[in-house]
ZAMARGU-4260 file (C-alpha; in steps of 0.2 Angstrom, whole numbers, plus 5000, padded with zeros to 4 digits):
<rodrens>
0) 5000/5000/5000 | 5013/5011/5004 | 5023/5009/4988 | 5006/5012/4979 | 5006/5029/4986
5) 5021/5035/4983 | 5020/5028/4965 | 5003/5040/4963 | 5012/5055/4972 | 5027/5054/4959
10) 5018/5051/4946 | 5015/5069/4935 | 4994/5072/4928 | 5001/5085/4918 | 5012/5091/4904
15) 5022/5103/4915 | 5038/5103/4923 | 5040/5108/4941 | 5056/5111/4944 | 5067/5105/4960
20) 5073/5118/4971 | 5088/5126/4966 | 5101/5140/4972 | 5105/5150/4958 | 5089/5161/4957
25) 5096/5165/4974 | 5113/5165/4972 | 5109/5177/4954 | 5099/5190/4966 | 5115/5192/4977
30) 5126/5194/4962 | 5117/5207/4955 | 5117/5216/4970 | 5135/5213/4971 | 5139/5220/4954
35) 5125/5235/4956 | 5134/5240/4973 | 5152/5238/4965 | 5148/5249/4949 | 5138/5263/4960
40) 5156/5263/4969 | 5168/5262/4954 | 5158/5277/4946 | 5160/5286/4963 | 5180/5283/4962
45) 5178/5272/4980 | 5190/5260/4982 | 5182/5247/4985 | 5172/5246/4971 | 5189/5243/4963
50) 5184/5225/4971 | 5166/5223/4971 | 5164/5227/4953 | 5174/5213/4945 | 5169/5202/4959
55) 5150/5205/4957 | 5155/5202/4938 | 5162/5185/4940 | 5149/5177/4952 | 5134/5184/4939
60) 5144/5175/4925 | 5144/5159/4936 | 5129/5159/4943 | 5122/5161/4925 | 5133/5148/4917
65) 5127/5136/4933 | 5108/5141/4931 | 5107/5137/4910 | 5118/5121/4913 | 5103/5115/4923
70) 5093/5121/4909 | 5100/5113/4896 | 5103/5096/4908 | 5083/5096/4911 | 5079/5100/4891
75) 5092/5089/4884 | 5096/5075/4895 | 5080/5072/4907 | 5067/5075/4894 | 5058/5091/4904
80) 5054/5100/4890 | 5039/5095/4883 | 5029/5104/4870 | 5021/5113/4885 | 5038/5119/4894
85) 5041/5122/4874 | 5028/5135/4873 | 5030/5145/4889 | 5049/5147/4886 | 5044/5152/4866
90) 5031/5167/4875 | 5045/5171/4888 | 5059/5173/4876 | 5046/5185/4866 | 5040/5194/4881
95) 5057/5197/4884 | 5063/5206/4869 | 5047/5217/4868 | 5056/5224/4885 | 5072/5225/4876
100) 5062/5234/4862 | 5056/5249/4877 | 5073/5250/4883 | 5078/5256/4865 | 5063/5266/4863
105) 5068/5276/4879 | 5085/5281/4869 | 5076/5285/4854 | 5062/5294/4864 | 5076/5307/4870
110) 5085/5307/4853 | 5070/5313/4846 | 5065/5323/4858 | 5084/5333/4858 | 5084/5334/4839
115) 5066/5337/4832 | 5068/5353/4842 | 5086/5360/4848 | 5086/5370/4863 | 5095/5387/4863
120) 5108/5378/4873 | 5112/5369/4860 | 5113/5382/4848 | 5097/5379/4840 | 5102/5367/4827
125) 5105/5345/4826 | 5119/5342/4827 | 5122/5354/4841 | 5138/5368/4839 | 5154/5361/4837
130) 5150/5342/4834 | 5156/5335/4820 | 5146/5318/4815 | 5151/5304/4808 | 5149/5300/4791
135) 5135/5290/4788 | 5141/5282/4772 | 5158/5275/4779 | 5160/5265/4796 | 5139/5265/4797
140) 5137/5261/4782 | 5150/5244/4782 | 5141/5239/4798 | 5124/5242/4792 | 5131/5226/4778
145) 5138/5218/4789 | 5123/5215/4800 | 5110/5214/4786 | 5124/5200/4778 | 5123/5190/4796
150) 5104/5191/4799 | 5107/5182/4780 | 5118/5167/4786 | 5112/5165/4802 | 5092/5163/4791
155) 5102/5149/4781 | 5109/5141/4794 | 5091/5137/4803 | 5086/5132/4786 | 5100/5120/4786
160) 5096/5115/4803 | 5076/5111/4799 | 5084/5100/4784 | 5094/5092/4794 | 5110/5097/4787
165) 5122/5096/4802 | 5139/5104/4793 | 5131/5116/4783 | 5121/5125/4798 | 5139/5126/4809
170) 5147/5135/4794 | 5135/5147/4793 | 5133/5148/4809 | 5149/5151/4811 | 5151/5164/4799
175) 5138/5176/4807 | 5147/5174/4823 | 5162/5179/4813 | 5153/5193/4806 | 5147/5199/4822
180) 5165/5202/4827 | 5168/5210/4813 | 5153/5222/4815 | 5161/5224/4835 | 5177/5230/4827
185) 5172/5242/4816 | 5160/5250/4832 | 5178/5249/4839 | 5188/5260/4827 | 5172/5270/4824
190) 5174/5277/4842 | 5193/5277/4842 | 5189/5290/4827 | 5174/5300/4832 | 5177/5319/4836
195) 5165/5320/4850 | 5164/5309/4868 | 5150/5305/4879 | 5152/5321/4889 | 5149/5332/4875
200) 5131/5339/4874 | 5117/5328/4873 | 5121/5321/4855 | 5138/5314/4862 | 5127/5305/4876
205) 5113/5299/4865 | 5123/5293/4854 | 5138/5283/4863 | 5122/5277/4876 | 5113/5270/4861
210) 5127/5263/4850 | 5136/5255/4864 | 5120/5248/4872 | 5114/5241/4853 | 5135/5234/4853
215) 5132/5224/4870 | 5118/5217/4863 | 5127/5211/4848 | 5138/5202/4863 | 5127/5196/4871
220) 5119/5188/4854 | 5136/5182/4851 | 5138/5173/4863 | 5118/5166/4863 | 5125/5160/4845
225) 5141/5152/4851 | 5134/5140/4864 | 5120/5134/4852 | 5136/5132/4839 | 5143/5121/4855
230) 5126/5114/4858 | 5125/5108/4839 | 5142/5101/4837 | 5138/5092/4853 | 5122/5082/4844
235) 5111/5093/4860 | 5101/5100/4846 | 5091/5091/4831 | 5080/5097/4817 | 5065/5093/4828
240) 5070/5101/4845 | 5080/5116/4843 | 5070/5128/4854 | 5087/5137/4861 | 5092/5139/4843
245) 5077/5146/4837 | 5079/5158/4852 | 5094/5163/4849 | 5090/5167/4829 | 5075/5178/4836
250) 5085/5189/4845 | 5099/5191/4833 | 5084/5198/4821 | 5079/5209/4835 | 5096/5216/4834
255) 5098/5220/4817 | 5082/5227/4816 | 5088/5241/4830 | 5103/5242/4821 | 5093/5249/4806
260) 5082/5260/4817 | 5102/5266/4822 | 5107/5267/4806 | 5094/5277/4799 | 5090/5289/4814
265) 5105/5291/4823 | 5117/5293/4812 | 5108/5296/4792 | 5093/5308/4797 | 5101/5315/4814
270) 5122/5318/4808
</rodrens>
């Protein structure tokens, strides 16, 4: 009798997966804190923020590393993931980058809001007095191909990946990670050779806080594509249960498009 109810309480009535208690949600919360604490500090010239803020780095990036290996250890090896979990991680991914999307529509908002009508402060005119912008059709421009080309091979490789042509879909993946480096360095040089900083006026701000907010998002897509590459050499993915992949494809899109918002607002109409 007993083993009859212990068999009934473990067996699972619906297609969910409740996970088992973990301590990186936790552990994550302190990090953060850590790292928020650390940076406040650093910007403040303290010390010890001189400590905090790589330490609060490091133990985000572990507790981040730890948490998805559980992840992908209950997706992949124990078979949690059913077409259920599928679903609500699909609409969390999506919810997810219509928050990203406000976050850029907050710079845009005050870009707009700066350019469409110059204060006197400014000297009534976009770009303000003194600043020299960049030239669209050089460095912007390059980068605008680059992207557009990656959002390309990054399309082919999923394609490959629904065909079930393993080799194909790592090369093309691996040439948009390539090319997302490349579109890195040439952010890189763009601000070694711009004649204005952060501190000058609010076009210097807007600008660097935009650029350099859409470039850690090209990182941080990066890096989304290089542990699906990892995952797909390792035989975690297949042409039937990709999901991570698919969200990693998503949110590459979701950058390029920005970029071409950038593109076309920020440095076209606005320089």
């Amino acid at each position: 009798m007993k083993n009859i109810k212990n068999l009934l309480r473990s067996y699972q009535v619906h297609p969910y997966h409740l996970v088992e208690p973990s301590p990186w949600p936790l552990g994550a919360s302190l990090a953060c804190l850590v790292l928020t604490i650390g940076g406040a500090l650093a910007m403040h010239n303290y010390i010890l923020g001189g400590y905090l803020l790589p330490a609060g780095l490091i133990l985000v990036l572990y507790s981040m590393i730890n948490w998805w290996r559980d992840v992908i250890r209950e997706g992949t090896f124990q078979g949690h993931h059913t077409k259920a979990v599928r679903k609500g991680l699909s609409l969390g991914v999506i919810l997810f980058i219509l928050s990203e999307l406000f976050f850029f529509i907050s710079f845009f908002w005050a870009f707009f809001h700066s350019s469409l009508s110059p204060s006197v402060e400014l000297g009534s005119v976009w770009p303000p007095v003194g600043i020299e912008s960049l030239d669209t059709f050089e460095i912007p421009l390059l980068n605008t191909v680059i992207l557009l080309l990656s959002g390309a091979t990054i399309t082919v490789s999923h394609n490959k990946m629904i065909s079930g042509d393993k080799s194909m879909t790592i090369l093309y993946l691996i040439l948009t990670i390539l090319l997302a480096t490349l579109f890195l360095s040439c952010q890189y040089l763009e601000y070694n050779v711009a004649q204005f900083t952060i501190a000058d006026s609010v076009f210097g701000s807007v600008f660097f806080i935009t650029t350099g907010f859409h470039g850690f998002h090209v990182i941080i897509g990066a890096l989304f594509l290089l542990v699906s590459l990892n995952r797909i050499i390792n035989n975690h993915l297949t042409k039937h249960h990709h999901l991570g992949y698919e969200a990693a494809i998503l949110y590459w899109h979701f950058v390029d498009l920005i970029w071409l918002f950038v593109f076309t607002s920020i440095y076209w109409w606005g320089g």
